[in-house]
C-alpha positions in Angstrom: 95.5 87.4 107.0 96.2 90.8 105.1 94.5 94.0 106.2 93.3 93.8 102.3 91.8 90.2 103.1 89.4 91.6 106.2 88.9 94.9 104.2 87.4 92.5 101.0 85.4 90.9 103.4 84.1 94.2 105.3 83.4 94.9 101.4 81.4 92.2 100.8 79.0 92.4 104.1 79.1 95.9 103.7 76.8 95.4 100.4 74.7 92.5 101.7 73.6 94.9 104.8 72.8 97.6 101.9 71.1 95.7 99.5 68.8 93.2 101.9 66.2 95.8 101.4 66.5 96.8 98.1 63.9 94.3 96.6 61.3 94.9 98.8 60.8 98.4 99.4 57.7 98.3 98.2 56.5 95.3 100.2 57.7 97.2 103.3 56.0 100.5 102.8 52.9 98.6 102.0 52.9 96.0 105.2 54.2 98.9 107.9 52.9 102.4 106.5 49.9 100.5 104.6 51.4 102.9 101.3 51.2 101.3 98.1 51.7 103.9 95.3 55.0 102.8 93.4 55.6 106.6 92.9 56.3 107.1 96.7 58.7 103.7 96.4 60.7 106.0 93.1 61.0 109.4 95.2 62.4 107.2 98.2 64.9 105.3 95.8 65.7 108.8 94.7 66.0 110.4 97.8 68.3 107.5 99.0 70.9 107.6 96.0 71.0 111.6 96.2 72.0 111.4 100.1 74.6 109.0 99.1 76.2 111.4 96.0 76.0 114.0 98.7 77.5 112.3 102.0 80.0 110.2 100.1 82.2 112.8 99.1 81.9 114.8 102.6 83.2 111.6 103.9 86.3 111.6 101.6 87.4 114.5 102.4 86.8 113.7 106.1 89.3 111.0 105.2 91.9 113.2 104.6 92.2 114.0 108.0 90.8 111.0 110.0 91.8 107.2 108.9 89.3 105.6 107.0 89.0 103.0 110.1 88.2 105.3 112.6 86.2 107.0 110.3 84.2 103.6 110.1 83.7 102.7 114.0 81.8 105.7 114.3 79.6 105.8 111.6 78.9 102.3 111.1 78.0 102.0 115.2 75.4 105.3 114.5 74.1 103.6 111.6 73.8 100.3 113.4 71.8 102.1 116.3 69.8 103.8 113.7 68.7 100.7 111.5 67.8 99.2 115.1 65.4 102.0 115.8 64.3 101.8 112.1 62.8 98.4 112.8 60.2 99.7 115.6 59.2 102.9 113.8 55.6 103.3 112.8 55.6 107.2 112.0 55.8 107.5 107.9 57.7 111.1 108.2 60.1 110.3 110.9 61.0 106.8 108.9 61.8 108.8 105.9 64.2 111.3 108.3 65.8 108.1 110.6 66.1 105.8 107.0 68.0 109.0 105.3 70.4 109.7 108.5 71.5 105.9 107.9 72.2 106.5 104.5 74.3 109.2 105.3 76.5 107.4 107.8 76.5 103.9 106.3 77.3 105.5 103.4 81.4 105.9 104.7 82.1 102.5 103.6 82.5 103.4 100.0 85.7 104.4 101.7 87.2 101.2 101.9 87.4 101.0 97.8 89.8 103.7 97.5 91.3 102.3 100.5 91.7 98.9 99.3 93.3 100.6 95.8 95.5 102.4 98.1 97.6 100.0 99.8 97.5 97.9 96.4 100.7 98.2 94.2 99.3 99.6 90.9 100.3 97.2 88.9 97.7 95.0 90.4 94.9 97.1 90.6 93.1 95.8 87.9 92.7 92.1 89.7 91.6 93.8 93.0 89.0 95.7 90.8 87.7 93.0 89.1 87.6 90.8 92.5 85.9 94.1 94.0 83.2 94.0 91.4 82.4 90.2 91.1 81.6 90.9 95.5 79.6 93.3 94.4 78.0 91.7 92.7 77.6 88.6 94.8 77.0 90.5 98.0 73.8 91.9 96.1 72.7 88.5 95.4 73.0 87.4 98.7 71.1 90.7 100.4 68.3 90.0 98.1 68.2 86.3 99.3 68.7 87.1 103.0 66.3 89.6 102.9 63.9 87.4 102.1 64.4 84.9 104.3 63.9 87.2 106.8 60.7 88.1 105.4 59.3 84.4 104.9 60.3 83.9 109.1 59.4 87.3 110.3 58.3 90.6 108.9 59.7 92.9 106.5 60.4 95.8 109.2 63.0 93.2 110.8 65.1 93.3 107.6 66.7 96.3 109.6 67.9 94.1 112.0 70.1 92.2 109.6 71.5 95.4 107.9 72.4 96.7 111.8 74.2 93.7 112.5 76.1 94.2 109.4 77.0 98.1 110.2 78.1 96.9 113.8 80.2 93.6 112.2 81.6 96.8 110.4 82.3 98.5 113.1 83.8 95.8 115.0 86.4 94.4 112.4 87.3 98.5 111.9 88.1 98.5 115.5 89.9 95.2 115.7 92.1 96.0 112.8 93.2 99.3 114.2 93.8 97.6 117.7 95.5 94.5 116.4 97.2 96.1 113.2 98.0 99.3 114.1 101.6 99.5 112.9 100.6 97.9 109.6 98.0 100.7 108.4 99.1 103.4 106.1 98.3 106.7 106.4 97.7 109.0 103.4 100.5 110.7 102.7 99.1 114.1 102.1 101.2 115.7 98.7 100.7 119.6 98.2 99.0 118.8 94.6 96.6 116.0 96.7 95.9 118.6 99.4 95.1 121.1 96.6 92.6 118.7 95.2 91.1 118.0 98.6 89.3 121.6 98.5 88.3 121.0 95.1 84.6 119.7 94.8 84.1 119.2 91.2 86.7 116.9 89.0 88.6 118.8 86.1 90.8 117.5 83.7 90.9 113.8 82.7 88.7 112.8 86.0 86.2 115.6 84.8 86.1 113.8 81.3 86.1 110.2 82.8 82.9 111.6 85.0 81.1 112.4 82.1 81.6 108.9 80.2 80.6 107.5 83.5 77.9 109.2 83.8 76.2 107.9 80.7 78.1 104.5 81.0 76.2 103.9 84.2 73.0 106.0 82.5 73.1 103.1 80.1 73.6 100.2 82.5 70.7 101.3 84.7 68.0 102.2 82.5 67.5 98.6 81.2 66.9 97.7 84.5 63.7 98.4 86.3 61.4 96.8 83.5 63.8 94.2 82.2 61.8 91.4 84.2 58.9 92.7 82.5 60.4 93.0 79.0 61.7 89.2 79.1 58.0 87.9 80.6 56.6 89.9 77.6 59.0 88.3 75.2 59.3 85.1 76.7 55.8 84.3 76.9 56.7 82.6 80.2 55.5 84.1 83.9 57.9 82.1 86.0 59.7 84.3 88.5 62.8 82.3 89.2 63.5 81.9 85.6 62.8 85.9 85.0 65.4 86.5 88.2 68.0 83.9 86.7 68.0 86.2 83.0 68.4 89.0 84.5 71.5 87.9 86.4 72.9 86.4 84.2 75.9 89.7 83.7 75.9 88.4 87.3 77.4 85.1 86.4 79.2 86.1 83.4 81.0 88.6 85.7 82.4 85.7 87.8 83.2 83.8 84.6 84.9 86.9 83.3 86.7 87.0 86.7 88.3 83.9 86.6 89.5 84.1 82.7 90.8 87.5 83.3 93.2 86.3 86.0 94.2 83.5 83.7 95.6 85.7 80.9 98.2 88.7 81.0 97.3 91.9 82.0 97.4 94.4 79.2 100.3 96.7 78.9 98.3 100.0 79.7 95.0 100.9 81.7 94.0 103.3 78.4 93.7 100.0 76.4 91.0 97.1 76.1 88.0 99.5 77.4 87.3 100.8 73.3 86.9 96.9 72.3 84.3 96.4 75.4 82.8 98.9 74.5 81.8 97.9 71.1 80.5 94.7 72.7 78.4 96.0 75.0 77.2 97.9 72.1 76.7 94.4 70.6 74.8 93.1 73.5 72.3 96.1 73.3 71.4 95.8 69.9 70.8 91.6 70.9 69.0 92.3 74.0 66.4 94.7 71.8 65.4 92.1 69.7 62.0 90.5 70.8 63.1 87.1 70.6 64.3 84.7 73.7 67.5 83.5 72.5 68.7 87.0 71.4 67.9 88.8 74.7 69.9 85.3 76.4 72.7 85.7 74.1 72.6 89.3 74.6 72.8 89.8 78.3 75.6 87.0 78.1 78.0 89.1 75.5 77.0 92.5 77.6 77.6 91.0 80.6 81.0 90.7 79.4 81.6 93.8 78.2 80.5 95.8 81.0 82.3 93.7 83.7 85.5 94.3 81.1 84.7 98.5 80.9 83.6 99.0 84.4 86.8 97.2 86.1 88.9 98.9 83.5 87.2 102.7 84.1 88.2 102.2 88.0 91.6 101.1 87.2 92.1 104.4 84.7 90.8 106.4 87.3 93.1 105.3 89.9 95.8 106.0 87.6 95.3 108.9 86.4 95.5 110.1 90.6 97.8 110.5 93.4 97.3 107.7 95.9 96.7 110.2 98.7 93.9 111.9 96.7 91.7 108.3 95.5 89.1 108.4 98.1 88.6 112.0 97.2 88.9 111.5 93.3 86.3 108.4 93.8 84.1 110.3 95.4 84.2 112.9 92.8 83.6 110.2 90.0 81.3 108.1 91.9 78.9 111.8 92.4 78.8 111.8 88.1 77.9 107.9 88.4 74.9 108.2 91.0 74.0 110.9 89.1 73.4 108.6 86.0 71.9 105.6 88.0 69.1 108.7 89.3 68.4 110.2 85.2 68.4 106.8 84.3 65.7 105.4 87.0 63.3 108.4 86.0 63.8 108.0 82.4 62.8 104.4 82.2 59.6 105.0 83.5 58.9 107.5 80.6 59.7 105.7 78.4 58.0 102.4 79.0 54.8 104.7 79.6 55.2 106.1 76.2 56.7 103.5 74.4 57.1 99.5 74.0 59.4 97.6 76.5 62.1 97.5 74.3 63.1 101.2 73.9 65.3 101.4 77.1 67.4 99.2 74.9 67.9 101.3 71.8 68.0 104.5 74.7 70.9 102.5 76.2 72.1 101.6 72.8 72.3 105.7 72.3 74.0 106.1 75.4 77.1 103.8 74.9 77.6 105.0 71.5 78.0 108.1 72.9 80.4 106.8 75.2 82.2 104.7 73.1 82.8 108.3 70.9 84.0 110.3 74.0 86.3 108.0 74.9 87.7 107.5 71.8 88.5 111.0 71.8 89.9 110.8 75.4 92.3 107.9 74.8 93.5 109.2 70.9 96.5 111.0 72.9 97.2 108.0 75.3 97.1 104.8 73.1 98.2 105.2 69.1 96.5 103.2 68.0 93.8 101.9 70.1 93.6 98.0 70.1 89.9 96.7 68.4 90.6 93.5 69.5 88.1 91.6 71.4 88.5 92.1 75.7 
């Protein structure tokens, strides 16, 4: 097997460990700390993704210096010890300290992304990206459904066992591959301009202009999400929960369908083109999705689905080549900061404004958002692509 094959599948348990929980934060807090208020739940999901846009990029520029690998032994044994301990703590305060300390550590294996990208000839980036999402995707699936099965068999606190035997699976294949592979690892080749960057915290330039569509891009994607459920119940008339959680994936599915015809068709001839056209899709799929009927909102999440697999796969491939292969973990990191940054304004805005308006208006917000988007990178590409393809993705 290729070291990209095992790093894939460290990938994909690498998101099922982190999202086993995700769903039922709130049912934890309230069974071990007997806490209930959804406002604690938002500060902890807050506190979480603001450790992870702080450590991530401390870790990349660790990686600069120490192999990503060995990097990943470490913290993914600490973070394994730590999720153990997390499963026996009954202290609210020292949880909140412990949980946070796992963040920081677990959060290294955003490392094997830029990793994966590096030892990938750029020509077929945009495959690995788009295979990279689609587990992404899946491995959230799959926490969400492990985690509770572990629930229905045991008790929430235990989930922390299953995420610590994923860090230490982690661990273990890092290990193995740098005993058994040694000779085949590359090593980033430090450039002058890369080592330059290295020191350079924020992004400037292009990356600096790609953060900031990001930013909203993600902005958008995320703050139709914590009261979509709702919004389709509303509309739907209908309170079944399996049929609420197969609408909302359904970009889910239609990224593995997207997937599959992408690698079926030839690649476009540069990364600056096809992410205008998805764009204006997704734009497409907002305006359906904020319609108060059922087969709008269906049709819509099936034609945004689409378009944001298309955009997101297609941003990662422009960022990595726009940048120097010894500099992507560092670049990512950089980019990834503006993202979580986006996913956090976008978690506390929802709640304002379904408290102040009807369900729909995170749609038309999110509408806003990728207009704006869709504007700025207009202006970014101009100089790249003449003229821009409107073609559908």
């Amino acid at each position: 097997m290729s070291l990209r094959f095992y790093l894939i599948i460290m990938t994909l348990v690498a998101v099922v460990s982190d999202y086993m929980m995700h769903p039922f934060y709130p049912l934890f807090f309230a069974a071990r700390f007997g806490i209930q208020d959804p406002q604690i739940t938002g500060a902890y999901f807050s506190a979480v993704c603001a450790t992870v846009m702080i450590a991530f990029p401390v870790w990349a520029l660790v990686s600069r210096r120490v192999p990503e690998l060995r990097i990943l032994v470490y913290t993914q044994c600490i973070a394994g010890i730590l999720a153990v301990c997390c499963a026996f703590i009954t202290h609210y305060a020292l949880f909140w300290v412990v949980s946070l300390v796992i963040i920081i550590f677990k959060g290294s294996y955003l490392l094997v992304y830029p990793f994966i990208l590096r030892i990938t000839e750029k020509d077929k980036h945009l495959g690995v990206i788009s295979v990279l999402s689609v587990i992404i995707h899946l491995g959230s699936v799959l926490g969400a459904v492990f985690g509770g099965m572990i629930i229905d068999w045991m008790q929430p606190q235990y989930i922390y066992l299953g995420m610590a035997a994923g860090d230490l699976f982690q661990a273990g294949l890092s290990a193995y591959l740098l005993a058994a592979r040694r000779a085949d690892i590359p090593g980033a080749a430090i450039t002058e301009p890369a080592a330059r960057s290295s020191t350079t915290w924020l992004p400037t330039g292009t990356v600096l202009r790609l953060s900031v569509i990001t930013l909203f891009f993600y902005g958008g994607d995320f703050i139709i999400r914590p009261f979509f459920v709702r919004y389709w119940e509303t509309v739907s008339g209908m309170d079944i929960r399996t049929l609420s959680g197969a609408v909302y994936a359904i970009p889910a599915a239609v990224a593995v369908a997207a997937l599959w015809i992408n690698r079926r068709r030839p690649a476009v001839a540069s990364p600056w083109q096809a992410i205008l056209p998805a764009l204006l899709l997704a734009l497409a799929g907002m305006a359906l999705q904020a319609v108060p009927s059922t087969a709008a909102v269906i049709a819509g999440r099936c034609l945004y689905g689409w378009a944001f697999f298309q955009s997101a796969v297609r941003f990662d491939a422009l960022l990595f080549h726009i940048t120097d292969p010894a500099s992507y973990a560092v670049e990512y990191s950089k980019i990834h900061f503006f993202q979580n940054l986006g996913v956090l304004a976008a978690s506390f805005s929802a709640g304002v404004l379904v408290e102040q308006f009807p369900l729909n208006v995170p749609f038309i917000a999110a509408f806003a958002g990728y207009l704006l988007v869709a504007g700025m990178y207009y202006q970014l590409a101009r100089p790249h692509v003449q003229p821009i393809q409107t073609s559908s993705s």
